[in-house]
Phi, psi and omega in degrees: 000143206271106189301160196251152177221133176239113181275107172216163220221173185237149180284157173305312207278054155212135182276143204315132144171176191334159124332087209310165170242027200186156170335139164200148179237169205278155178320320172274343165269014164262036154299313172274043159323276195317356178232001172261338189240017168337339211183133187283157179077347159316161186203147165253125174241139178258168200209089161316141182233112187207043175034002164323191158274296186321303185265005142299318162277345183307323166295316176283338156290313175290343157289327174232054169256286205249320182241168213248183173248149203104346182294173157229132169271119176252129180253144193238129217222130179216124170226132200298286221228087166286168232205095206283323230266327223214355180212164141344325193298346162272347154270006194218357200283353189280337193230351173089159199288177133335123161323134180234134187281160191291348225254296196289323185277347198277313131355085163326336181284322187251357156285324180309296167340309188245045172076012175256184199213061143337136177242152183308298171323330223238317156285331176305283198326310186289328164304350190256307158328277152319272192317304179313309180302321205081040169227174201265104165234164199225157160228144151227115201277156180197139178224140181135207182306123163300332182274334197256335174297320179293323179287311181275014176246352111002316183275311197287322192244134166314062197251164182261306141234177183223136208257127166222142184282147156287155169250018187067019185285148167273148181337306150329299231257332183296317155328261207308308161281325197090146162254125159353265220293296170329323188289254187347331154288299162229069172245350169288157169253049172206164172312130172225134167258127147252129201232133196204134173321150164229056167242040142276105207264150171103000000 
């Protein structure tokens, strides 16, 4: 395995200070306080997912990094181009699926259900993970722009932060597409660690 190297940064709209040490939510979520401190010592911590490399390592980092146990891992599952005829996505696409548990998503009928394509690999991490750690994990599956969707389900859910894999565009290819992981920094309103092998460059 590739050593992983993680950055992390706060967007201009959220103001300088410590690293919480307790449940905290990005500004505008913390309205929805009663489901971010549910438990002392919880954290909603967020996890862009799109079954990459990029976002595999993003996990693995975040495991054995950031979360403790009693945390909730929320995973934010973003698909550019929904499929109305084969997925959900046309009753849920203005607000994004129902939290959904990993226990349930892991269940090809229901991941199939809102588009999504798990990889076998990728749920073992998150089942090993939830046991070992002791956490809580959810997907919330969302469609449409991966950058403006990740910002606003930022907004919308209590996360203390949020962890996203590089995809490793070179500068050109950053130019020209856009980068995720650059927008969603600065543009969150919470803390995002970006995590990218570290022999990537750009």
């Amino acid at each position: 395995m590739r050593p992983l190297t993680a950055t992390t940064t706060r967007s201009s709209n959220s103001p300088a200070r410590p690293p919480p040490k307790k449940s905290r939510a990005c500004r505008r979520g913390r309205r929805k306080r009663s489901m971010a401190t549910s438990g002392a010592g919880e954290r909603w911590v967020g996890l862009a997912m799109d079954f990459s490399d990029g976002s595999r390592a993003a996990l693995r980092w975040a495991a054995d990094n950031l979360l403790r146990a009693g945390d909730q891992l929320l995973l934010l599952h973003v698909i550019k181009e929904p499929d109305y005829e084969q997925s959900e996505a046309i009753l849920w696409e203005a607000t994004g699926s129902p939290l959904i548990p990993l226990s349930d998503f892991s269940e090809p009928t229901i991941s199939k259900k809102y588009g999504a394509k798990p990889d076998a690999e990728t749920l073992d991490i998150l089942n090993t993970v939830a046991k070992q750690k002791e956490v809580m994990v959810v997907v919330k599956v969302l469609w449409g722009d991966p950058r403006e969707k990740l910002c606003h389900a930022i907004n919308e859910m209590p996360m203390s932060c949020l962890v996203i894999g590089s995809r490793g565009l070179g500068k050109l290819k950053r130019v020209l597409l856009g980068s995720v992981s650059d927008y969603v920094v600065n543009n969150a309103t919470c803390p995002v660690t970006v995590v990218k092998p570290a022999s990537t460059e750009g």
